[in-house]
N, CA, C and O of each residue as an XYZ file, in Angstrom:
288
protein
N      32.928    -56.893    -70.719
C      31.870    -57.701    -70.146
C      31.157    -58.449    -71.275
O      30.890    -57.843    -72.313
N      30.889    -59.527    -71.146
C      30.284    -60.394    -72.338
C      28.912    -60.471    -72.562
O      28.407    -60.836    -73.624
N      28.281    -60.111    -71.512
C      27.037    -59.967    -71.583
C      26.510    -58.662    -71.588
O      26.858    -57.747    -70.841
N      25.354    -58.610    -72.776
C      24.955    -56.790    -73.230
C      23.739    -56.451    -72.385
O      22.688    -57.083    -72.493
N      23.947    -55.191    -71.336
C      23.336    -54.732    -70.428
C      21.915    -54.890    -71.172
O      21.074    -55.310    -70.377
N      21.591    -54.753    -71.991
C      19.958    -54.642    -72.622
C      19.401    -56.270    -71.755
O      18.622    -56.664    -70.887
N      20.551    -56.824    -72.829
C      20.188    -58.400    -72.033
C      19.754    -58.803    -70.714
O      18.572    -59.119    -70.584
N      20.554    -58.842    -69.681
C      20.637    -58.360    -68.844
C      18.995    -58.135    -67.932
O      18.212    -58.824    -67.278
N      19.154    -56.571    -68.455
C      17.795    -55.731    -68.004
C      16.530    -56.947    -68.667
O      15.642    -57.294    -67.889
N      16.539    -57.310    -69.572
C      15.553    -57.859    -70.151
C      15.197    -59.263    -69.171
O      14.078    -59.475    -68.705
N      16.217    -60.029    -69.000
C      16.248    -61.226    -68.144
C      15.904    -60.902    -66.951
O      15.089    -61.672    -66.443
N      16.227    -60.061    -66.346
C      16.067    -59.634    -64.870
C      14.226    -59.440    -64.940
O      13.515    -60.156    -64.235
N      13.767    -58.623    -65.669
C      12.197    -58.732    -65.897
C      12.018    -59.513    -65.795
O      11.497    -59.936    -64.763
N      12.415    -60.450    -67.078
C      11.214    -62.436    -67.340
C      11.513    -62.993    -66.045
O      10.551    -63.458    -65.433
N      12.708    -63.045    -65.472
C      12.738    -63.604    -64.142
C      11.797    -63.394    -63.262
O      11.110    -64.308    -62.806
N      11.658    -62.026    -62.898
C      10.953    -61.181    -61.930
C       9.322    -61.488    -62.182
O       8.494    -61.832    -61.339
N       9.134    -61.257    -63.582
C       7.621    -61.688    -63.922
C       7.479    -62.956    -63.730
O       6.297    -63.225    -63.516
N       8.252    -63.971    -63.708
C       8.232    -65.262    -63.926
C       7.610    -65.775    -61.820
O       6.543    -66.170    -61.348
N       8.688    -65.524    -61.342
C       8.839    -65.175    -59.984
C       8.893    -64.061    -58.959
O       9.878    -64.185    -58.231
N       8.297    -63.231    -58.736
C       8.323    -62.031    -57.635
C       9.270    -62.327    -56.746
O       9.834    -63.407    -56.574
N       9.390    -61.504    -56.294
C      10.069    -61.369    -54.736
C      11.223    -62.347    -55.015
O      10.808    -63.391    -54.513
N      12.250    -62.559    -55.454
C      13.668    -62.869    -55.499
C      14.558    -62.070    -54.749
O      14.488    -60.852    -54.587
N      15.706    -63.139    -54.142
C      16.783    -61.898    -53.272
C      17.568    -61.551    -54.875
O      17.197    -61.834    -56.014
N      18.490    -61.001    -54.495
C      19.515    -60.800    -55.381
C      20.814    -62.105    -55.453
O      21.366    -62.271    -56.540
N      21.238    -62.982    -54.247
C      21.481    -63.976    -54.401
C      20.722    -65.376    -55.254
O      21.401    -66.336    -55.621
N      19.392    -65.294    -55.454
C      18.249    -66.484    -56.223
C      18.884    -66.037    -57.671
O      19.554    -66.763    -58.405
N      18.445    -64.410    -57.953
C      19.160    -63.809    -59.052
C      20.140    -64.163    -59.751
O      20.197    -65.093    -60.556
N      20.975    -63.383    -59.438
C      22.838    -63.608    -59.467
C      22.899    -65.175    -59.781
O      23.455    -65.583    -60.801
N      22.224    -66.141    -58.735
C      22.610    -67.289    -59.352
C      22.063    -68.121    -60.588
O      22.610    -69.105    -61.085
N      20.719    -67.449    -61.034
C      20.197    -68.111    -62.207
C      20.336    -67.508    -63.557
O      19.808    -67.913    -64.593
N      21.560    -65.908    -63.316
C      21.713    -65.216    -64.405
C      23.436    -65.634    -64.345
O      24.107    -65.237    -65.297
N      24.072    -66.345    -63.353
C      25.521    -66.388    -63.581
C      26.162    -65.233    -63.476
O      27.273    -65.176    -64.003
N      25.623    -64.010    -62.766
C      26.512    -62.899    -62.302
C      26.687    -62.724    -60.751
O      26.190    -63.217    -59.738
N      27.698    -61.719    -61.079
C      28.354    -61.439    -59.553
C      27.604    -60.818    -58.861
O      27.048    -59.849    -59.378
N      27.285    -61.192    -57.280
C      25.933    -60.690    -56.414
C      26.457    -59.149    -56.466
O      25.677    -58.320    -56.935
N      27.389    -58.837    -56.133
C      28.009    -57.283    -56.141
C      27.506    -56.576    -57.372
O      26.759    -55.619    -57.164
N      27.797    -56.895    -58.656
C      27.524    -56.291    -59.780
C      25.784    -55.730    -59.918
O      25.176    -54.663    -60.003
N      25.429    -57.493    -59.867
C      23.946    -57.250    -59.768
C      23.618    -56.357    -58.924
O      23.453    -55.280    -59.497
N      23.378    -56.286    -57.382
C      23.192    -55.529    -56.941
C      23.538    -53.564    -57.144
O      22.831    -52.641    -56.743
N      24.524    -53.516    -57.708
C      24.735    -52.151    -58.041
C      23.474    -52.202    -59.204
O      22.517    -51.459    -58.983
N      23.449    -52.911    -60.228
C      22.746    -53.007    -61.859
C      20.925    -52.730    -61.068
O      20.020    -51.935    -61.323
N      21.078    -53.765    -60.134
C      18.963    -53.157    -59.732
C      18.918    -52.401    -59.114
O      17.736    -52.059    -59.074
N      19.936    -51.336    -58.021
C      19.722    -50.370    -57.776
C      19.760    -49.480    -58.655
O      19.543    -48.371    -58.169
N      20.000    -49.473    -60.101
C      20.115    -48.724    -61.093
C      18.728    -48.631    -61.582
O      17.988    -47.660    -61.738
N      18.559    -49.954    -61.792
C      17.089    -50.462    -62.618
C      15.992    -49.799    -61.712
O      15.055    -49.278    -62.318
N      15.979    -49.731    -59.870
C      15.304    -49.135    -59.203
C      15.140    -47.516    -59.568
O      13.997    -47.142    -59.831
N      15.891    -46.833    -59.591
C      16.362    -45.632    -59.758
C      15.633    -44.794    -61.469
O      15.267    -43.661    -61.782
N      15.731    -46.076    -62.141
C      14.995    -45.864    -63.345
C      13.217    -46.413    -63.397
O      12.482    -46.401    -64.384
N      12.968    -46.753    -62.343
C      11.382    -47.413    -62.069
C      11.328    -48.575    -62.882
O      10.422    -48.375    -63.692
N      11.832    -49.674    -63.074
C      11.989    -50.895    -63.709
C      11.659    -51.815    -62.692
O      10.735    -52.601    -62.906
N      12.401    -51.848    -61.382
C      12.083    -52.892    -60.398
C      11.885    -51.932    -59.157
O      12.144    -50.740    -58.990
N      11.466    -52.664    -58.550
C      11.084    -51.779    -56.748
C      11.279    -52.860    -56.085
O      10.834    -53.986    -56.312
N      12.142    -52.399    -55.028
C      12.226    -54.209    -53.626
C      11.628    -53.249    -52.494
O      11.342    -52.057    -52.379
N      11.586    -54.698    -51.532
C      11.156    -54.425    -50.650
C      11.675    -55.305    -49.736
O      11.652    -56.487    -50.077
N      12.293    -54.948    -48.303
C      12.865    -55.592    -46.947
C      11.831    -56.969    -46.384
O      10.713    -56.859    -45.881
N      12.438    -57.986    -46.594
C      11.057    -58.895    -45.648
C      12.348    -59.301    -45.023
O      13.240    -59.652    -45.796
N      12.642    -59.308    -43.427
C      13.383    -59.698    -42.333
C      14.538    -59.174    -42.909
O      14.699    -58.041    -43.362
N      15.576    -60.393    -42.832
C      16.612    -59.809    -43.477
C      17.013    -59.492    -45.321
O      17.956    -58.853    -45.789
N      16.339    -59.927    -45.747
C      16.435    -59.646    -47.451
C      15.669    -58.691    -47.745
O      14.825    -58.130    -47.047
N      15.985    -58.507    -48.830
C      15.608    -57.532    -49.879
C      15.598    -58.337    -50.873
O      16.493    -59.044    -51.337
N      14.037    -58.117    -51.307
C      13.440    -58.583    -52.390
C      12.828    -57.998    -53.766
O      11.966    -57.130    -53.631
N      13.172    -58.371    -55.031
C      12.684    -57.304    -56.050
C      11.741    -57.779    -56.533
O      11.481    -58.983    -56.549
N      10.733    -56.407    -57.254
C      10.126    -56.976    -58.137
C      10.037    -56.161    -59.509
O      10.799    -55.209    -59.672
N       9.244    -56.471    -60.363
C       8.602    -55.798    -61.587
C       7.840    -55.032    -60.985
O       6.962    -55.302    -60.165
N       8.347    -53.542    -61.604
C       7.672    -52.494    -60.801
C       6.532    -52.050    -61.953
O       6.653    -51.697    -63.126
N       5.041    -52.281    -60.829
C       3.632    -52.180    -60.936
C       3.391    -51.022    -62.037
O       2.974    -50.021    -61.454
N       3.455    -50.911    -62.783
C       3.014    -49.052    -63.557
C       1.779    -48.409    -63.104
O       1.648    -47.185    -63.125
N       0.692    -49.373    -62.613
C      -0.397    -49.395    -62.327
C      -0.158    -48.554    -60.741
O      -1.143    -47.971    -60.287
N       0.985    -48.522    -60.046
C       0.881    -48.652    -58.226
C       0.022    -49.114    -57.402
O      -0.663    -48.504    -56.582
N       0.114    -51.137    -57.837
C      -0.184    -51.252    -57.232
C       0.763    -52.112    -55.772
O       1.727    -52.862    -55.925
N       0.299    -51.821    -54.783
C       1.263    -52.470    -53.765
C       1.306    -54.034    -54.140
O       0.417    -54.487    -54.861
N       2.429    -54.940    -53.610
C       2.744    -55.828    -53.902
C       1.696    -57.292    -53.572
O       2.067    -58.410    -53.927
């Protein structure tokens, strides 16, 4: 893979801080990865408290997860 997961994780933040609430398709397309991949990679990042989404209709949306808790 050519691109180094640190990277990656790091971009997915500035994005997220940059913009909230992104699907994983907005994502995927402004980082040039595969929606599949990504999606496995922020359920990871979720799992580690990095990002938290949340369902609005049909998407799922991430964000920079609050340290503070605060709701979105």
């Amino acid at each position: 893979m050519p691109k180094d997961y640190g990277d990656i994780t790091s971009k997915i933040i500035e994005l997220l801080e940059k913009n909230p609430g992104q699907t994983i398709k907005e994502l995927a397309k402004q980082l040039k990865l595969n929606r599949s991949f990504l999606s496995g990679y922020l359920k990871a990042m979720e799992v580690q408290s990095s990002v938290r989404s949340k369902e609005i209709g049909p998407a799922r949306v991430y964000f920079v997860n609050d340290s503070r808790g605060n709701p979105p």
